[in-house]
C-alpha positions as a Markdown table, in Angstrom:
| # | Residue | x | y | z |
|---|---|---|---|---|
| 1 | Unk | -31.4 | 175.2 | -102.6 |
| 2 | Unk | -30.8 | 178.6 | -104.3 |
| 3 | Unk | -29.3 | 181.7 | -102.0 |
| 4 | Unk | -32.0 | 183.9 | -102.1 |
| 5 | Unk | -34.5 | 181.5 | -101.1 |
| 6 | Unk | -32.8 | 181.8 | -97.5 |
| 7 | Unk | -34.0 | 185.6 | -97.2 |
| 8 | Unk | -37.4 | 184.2 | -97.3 |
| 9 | Unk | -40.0 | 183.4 | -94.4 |
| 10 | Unk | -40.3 | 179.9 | -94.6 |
| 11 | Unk | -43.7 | 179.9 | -92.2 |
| 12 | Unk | -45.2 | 181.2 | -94.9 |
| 13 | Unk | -43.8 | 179.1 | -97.6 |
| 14 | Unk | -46.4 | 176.7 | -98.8 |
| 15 | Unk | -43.8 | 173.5 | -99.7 |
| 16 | Unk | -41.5 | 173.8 | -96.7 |
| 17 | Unk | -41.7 | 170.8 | -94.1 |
| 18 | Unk | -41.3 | 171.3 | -90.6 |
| 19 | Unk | -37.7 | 169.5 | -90.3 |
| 20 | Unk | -36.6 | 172.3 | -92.9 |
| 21 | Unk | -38.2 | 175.1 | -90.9 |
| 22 | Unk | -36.3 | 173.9 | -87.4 |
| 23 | Unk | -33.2 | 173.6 | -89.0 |
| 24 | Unk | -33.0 | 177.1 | -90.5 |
| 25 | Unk | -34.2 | 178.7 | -87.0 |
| 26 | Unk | -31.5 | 176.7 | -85.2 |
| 27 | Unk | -28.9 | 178.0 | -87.8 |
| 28 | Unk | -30.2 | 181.3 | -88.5 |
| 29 | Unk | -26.8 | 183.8 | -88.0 |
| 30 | Unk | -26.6 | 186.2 | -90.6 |
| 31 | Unk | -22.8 | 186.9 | -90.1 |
| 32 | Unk | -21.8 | 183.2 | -91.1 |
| 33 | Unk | -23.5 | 181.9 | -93.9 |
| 34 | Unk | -21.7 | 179.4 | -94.3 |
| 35 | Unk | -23.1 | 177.6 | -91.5 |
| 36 | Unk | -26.4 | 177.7 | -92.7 |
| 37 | Unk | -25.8 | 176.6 | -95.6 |
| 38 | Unk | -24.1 | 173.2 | -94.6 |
| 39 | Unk | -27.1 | 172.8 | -92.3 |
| 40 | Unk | -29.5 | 172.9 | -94.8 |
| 41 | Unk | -27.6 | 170.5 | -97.7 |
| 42 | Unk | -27.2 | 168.3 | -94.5 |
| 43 | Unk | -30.6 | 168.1 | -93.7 |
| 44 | Unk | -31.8 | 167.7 | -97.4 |
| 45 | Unk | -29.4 | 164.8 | -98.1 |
| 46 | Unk | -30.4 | 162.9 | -94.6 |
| 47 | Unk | -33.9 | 163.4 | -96.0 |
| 48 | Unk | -33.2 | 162.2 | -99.0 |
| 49 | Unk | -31.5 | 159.4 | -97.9 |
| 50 | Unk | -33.9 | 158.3 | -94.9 |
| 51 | Unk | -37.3 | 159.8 | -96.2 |
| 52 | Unk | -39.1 | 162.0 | -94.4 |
| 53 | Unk | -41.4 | 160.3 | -92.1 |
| 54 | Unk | -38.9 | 158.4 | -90.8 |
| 55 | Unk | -38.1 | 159.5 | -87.5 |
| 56 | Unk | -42.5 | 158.5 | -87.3 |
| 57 | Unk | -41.4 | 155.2 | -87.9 |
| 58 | Unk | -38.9 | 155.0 | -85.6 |
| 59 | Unk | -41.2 | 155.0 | -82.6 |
| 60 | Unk | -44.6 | 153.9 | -84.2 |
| 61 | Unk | -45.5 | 150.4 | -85.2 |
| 62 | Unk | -45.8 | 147.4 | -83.2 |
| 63 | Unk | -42.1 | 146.8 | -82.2 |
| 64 | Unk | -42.8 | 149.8 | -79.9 |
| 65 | Unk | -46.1 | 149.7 | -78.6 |
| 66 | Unk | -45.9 | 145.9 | -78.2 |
| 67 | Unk | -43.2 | 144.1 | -76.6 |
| 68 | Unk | -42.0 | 140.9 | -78.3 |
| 69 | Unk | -42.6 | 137.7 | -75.9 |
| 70 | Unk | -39.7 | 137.0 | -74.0 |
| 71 | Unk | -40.1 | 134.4 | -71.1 |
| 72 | Unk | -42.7 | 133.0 | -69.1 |
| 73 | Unk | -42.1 | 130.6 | -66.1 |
| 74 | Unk | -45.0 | 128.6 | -64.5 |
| 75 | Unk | -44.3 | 126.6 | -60.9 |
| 76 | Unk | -46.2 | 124.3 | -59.1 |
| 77 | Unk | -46.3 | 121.3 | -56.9 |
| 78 | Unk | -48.4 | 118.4 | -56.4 |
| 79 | Unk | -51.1 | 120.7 | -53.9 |
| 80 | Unk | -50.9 | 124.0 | -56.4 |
| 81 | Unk | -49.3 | 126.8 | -55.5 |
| 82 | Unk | -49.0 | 128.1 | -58.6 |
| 83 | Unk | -46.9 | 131.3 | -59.4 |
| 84 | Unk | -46.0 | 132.8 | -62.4 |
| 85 | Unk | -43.1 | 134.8 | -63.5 |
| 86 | Unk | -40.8 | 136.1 | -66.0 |
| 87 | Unk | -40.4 | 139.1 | -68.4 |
| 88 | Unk | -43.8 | 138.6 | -70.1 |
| 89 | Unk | -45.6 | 137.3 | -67.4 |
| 90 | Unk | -48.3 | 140.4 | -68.0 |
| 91 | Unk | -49.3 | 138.0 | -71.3 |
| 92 | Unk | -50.8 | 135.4 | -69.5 |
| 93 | Unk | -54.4 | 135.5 | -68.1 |
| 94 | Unk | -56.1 | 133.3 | -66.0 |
| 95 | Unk | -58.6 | 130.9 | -67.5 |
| 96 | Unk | -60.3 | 129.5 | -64.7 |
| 97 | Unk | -59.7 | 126.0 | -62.7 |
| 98 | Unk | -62.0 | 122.8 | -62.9 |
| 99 | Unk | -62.3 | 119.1 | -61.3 |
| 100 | Unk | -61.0 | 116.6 | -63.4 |
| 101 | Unk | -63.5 | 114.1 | -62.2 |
| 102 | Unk | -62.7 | 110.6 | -63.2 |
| 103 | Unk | -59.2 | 111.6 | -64.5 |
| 104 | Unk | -61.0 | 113.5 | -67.6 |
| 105 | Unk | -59.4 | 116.6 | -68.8 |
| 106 | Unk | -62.0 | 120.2 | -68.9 |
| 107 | Unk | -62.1 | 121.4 | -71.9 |
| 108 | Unk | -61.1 | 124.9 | -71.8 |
| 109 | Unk | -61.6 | 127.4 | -74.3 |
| 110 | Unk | -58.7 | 128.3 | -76.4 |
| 111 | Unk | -59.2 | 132.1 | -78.0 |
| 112 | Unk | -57.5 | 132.1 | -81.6 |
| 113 | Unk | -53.9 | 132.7 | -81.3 |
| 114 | Unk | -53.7 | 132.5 | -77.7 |
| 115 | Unk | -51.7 | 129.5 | -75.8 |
| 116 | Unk | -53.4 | 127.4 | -73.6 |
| 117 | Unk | -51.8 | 126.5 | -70.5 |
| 118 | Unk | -53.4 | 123.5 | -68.4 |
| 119 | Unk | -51.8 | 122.8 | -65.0 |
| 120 | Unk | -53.1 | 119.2 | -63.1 |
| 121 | Unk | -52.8 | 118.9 | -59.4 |
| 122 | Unk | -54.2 | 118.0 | -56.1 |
| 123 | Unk | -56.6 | 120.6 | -54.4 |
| 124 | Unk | -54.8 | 122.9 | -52.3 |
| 125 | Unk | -55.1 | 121.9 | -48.6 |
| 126 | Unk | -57.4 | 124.4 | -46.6 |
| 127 | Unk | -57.6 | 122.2 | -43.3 |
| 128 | Unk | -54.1 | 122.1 | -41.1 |
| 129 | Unk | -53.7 | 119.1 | -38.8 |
| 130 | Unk | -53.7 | 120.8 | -35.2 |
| 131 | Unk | -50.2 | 118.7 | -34.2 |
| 132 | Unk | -48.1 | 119.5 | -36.5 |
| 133 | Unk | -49.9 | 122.8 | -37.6 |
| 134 | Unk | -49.6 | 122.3 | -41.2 |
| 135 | Unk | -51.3 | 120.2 | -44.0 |
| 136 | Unk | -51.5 | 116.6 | -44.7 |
| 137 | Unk | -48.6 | 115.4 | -46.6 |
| 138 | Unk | -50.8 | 112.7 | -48.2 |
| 139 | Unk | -52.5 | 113.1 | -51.6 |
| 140 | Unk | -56.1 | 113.3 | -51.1 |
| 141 | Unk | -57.3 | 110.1 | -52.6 |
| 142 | Unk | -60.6 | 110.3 | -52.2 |
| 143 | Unk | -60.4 | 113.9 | -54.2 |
| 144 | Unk | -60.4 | 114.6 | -57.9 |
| 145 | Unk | -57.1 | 116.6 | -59.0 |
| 146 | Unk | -58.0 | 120.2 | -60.5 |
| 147 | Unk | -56.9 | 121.8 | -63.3 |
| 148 | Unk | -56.0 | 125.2 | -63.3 |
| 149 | Unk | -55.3 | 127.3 | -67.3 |
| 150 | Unk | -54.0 | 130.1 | -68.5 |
| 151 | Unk | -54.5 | 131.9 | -71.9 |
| 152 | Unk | -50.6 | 132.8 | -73.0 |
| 153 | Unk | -50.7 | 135.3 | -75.6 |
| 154 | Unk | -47.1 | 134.2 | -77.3 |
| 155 | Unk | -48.3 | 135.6 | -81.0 |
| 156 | Unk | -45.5 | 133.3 | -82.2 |
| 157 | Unk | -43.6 | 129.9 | -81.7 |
| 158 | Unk | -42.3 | 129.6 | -78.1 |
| 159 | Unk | -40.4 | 126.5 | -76.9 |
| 160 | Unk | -41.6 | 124.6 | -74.0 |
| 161 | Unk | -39.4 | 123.4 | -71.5 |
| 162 | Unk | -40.1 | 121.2 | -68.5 |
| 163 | Unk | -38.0 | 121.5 | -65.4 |
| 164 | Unk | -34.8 | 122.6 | -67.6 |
| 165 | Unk | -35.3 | 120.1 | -70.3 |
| 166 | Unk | -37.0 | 120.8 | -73.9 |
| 167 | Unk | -40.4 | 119.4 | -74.6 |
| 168 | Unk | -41.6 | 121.1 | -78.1 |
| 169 | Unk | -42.3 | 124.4 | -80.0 |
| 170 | Unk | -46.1 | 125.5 | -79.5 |
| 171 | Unk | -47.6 | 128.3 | -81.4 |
| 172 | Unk | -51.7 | 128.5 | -80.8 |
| 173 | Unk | -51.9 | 125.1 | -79.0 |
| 174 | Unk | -52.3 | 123.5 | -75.8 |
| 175 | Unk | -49.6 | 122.1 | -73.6 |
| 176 | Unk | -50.6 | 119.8 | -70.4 |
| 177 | Unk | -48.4 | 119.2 | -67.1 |
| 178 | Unk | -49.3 | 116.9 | -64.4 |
| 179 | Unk | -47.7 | 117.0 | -60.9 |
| 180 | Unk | -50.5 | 114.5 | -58.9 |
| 181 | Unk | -47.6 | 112.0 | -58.6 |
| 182 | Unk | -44.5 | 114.3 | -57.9 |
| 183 | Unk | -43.2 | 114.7 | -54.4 |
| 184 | Unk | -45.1 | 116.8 | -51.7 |
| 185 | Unk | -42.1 | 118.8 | -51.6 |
| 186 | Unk | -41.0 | 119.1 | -55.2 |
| 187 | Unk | -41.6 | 121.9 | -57.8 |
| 188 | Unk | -42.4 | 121.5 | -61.1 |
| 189 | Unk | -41.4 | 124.5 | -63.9 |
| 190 | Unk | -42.8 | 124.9 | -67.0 |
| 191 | Unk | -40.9 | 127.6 | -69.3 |
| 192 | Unk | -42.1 | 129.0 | -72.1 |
| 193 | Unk | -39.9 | 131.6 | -74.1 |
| 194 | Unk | -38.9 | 132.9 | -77.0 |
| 195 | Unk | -36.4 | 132.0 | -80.0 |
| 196 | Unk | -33.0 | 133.6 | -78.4 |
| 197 | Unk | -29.5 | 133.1 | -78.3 |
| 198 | Unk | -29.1 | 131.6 | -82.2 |
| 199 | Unk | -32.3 | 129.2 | -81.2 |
| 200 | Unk | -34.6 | 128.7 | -84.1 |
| 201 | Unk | -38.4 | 128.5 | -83.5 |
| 202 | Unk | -40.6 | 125.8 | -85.2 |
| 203 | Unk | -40.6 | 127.1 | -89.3 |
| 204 | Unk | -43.7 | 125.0 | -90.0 |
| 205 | Unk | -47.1 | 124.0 | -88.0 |
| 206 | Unk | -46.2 | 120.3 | -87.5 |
| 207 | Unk | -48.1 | 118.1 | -89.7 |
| 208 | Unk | -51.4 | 116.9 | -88.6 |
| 209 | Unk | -53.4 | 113.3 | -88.3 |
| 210 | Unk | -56.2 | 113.5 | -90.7 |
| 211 | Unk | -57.2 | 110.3 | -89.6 |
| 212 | Unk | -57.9 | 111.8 | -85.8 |
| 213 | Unk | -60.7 | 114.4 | -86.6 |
| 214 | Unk | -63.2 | 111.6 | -87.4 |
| 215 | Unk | -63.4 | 109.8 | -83.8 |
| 216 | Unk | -66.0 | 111.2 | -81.5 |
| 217 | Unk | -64.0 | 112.7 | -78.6 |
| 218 | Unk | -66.5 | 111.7 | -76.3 |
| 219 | Unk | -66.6 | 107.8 | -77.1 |
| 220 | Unk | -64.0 | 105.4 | -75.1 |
| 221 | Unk | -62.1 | 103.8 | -78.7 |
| 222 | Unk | -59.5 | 101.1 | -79.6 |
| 223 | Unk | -55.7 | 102.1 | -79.6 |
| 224 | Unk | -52.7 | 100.5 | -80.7 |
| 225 | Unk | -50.0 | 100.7 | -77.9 |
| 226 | Unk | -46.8 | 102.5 | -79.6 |
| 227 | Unk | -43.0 | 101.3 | -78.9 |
| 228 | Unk | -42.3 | 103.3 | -76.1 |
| 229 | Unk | -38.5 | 103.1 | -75.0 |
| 230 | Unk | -37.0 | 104.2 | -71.9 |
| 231 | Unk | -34.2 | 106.8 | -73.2 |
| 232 | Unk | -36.4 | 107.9 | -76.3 |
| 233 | Unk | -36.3 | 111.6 | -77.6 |
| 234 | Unk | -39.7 | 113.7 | -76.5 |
| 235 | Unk | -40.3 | 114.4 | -79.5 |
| 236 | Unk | -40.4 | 110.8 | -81.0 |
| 237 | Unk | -42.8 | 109.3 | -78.6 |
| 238 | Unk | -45.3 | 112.2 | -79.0 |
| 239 | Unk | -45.2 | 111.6 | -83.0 |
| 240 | Unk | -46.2 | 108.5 | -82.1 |
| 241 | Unk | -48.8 | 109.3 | -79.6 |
| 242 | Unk | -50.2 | 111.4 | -82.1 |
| 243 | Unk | -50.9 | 108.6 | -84.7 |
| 244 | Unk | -53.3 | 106.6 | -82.3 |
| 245 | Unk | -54.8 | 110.2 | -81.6 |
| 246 | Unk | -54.0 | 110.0 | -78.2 |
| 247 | Unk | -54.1 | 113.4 | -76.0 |
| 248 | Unk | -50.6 | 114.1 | -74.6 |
| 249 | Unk | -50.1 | 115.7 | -70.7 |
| 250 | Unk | -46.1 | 115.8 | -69.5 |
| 251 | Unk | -45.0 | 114.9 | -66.1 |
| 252 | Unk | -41.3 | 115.1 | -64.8 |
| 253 | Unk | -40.6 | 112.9 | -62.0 |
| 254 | Unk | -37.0 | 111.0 | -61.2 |
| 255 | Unk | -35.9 | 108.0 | -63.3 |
| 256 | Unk | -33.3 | 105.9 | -64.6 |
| 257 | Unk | -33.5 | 107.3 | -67.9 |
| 258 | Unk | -31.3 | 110.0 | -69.1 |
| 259 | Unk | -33.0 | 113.5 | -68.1 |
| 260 | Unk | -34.2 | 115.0 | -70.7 |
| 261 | Unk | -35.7 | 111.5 | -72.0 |
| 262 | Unk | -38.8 | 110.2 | -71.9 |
| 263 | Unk | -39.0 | 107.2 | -68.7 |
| 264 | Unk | -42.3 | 106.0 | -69.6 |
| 265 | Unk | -45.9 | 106.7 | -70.8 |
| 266 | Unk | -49.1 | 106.0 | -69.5 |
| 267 | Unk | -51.9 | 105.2 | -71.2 |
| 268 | Unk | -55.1 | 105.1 | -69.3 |
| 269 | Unk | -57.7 | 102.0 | -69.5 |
| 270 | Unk | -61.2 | 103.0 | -70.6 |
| 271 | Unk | -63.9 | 103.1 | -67.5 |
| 272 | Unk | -60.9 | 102.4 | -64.6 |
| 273 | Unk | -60.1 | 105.7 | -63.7 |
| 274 | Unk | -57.1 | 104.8 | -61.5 |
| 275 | Unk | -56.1 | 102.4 | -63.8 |
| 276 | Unk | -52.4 | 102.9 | -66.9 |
| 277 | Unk | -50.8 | 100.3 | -68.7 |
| 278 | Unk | -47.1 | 101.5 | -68.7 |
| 279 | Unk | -44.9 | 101.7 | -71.5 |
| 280 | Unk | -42.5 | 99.7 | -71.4 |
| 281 | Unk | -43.6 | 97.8 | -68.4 |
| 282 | Unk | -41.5 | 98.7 | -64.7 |
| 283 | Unk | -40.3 | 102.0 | -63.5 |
| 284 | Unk | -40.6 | 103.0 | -59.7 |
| 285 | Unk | -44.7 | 102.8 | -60.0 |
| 286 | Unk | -46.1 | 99.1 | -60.7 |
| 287 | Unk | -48.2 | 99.3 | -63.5 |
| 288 | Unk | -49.6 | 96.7 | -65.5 |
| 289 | Unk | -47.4 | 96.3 | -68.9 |
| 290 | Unk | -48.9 | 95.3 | -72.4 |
| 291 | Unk | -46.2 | 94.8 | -75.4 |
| 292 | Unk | -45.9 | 97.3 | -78.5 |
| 293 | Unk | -49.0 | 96.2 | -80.8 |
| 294 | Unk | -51.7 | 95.3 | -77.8 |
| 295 | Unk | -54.6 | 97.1 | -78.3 |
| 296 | Unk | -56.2 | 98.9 | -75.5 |
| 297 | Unk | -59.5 | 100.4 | -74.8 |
| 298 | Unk | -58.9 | 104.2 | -74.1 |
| 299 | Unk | -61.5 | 107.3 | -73.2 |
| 300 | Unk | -60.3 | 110.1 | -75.2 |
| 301 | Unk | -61.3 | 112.5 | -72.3 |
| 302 | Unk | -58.3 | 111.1 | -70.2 |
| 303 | Unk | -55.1 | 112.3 | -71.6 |
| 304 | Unk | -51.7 | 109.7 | -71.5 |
| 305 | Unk | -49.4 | 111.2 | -69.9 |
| 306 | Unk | -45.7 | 111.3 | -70.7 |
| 307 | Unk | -43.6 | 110.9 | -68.4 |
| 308 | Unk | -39.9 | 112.9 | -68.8 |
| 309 | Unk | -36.6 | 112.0 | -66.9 |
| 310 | Unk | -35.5 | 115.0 | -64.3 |
């Protein structure tokens, strides 16, 4: 910038920006020019260097206005009692609550790139026994469980944990837990957060079963029982799950099996609603066993539920 431009009024100077016109009030003393002269090559280089609009930038654009996703914690037990916490707990909406009659899973509305949410558990007890002046301890048999969603807006992959242990990566899915055979005392947690502490997120959608969007959802079909083992990695048993097209709900409950691992699944029989074959056969709960390979009748409205090792 030449010397006698700095005589001039720059309010009334047609090219000079607003940073300029600060800078040259701030440093305006006439009896050292020097100082306003380093100001001014100062303020040209940073703008040069940084462009002008970037102190707009700065503090405009979606890092700003919106949050990343951080954490989200869901606990229940086996009656409800559901709260939610966590640093982005404001993401998660309430998506209404529905009998699961007969064992069959609602189906909820999932909005595009939102995260469904589908808690399972016995109604909440509204009538105290006058003894002990609390509720039953009992599971209300002759009730149907309910299942209570929430809409998580994640916008990106978020890891699933259950009760500490890591489930899967979900990104515009939904993600079933069933606490109708924990404890009356116990509480489930289901985490969801975000990629952190050198943890990657899931890179690529997993790959779909082409073979599963032909089957009416709404007709009971045959299934191939998969090799389930006691021990097994989560995400192993769900691949093969997946191949018979067989919806997936998680349970943690105590086993023998090392936690973290799945214990067992259970796949429910077609038109018994009370009624799993367990894979493999034992476990705390008797359940009828069938080997690897059996075929079994299966409603594809009742989702098998995987059972994971506290």
């Amino acid at each position: 910038m030449h010397a006698h431009q700095r005589t001039r009024d720059t309010r009334t100077h047609p090219h000079s920006h607003p940073h300029e016109h600060r800078q040259l009030h701030s440093h305006s003393y006439p009896r050292h020019p020097v100082v306003l002269v380093g100001g001014v090559t100062a303020l040209v280089a940073a703008l040069l260097v940084t462009g002008c609009d970037s102190a707009t930038d700065a503090t405009s654009g979606p890092a700003a206005d919106d949050p990343a996703f951080s954490t989200v914690r869901f606990e229940l037990g086996s009656r409800g009692g559901i709260q939610v916490s966590g640093a982005s707990r404001d993401t998660v909406a309430p998506a209404g609550a529905h009998p699961a009659s007969a064992g069959r899973s609602h189906a909820f509305d999932r909005p595009d790139g939102r995260l469904l949410v589908v808690l399972r558990h016995w109604p909440e007890p509204v009538v105290e026994r006058a003894s002990r002046g609390r509720a039953s301890r009992l599971p209300p048999l002759d009730e149907a469980a309910v299942e209570t969603a929430f809409l998580v807006d994640t916008a990106n992959w978020v890891r699933a944990d259950l009760d500490g242990h890591p489930l899967r990566w979900l990104r515009r899915d939904t993600i079933r837990v069933d606490t109708t055979n924990v404890a009356i005392a116990d509480t489930t947690r289901l985490t969801l957060s975000a990629p952190h502490g050198g943890r990657y997120g899931q890179p690529t959608p997993p790959a779909g079963n082409r073979s599963c969007e032909g089957p009416d959802d709404r007709a009971t079909r045959d299934a191939v029982l998969p090799e389930v083992e006691a021990g097994a990695p989560v995400a192993d048993v769900l691949a093969r799950l997946r191949e018979q097209c067989l919806d997936v709900q998680y349970a943690s409950l105590p086993g023998s099996a090392r936690p973290g691992t799945v214990e067992r699944v259970l796949v429910p029989f077609a038109g018994r609603p009370d009624t799993h074959v367990a894979a493999p056969p034992g476990g705390s709960i008797a359940l009828p066993g069938r080997a690897a390979g059996s075929t079994v009748l299966v409603d594809p409205r009742r989702p098998a539920t995987m059972v994971v090792a506290r």
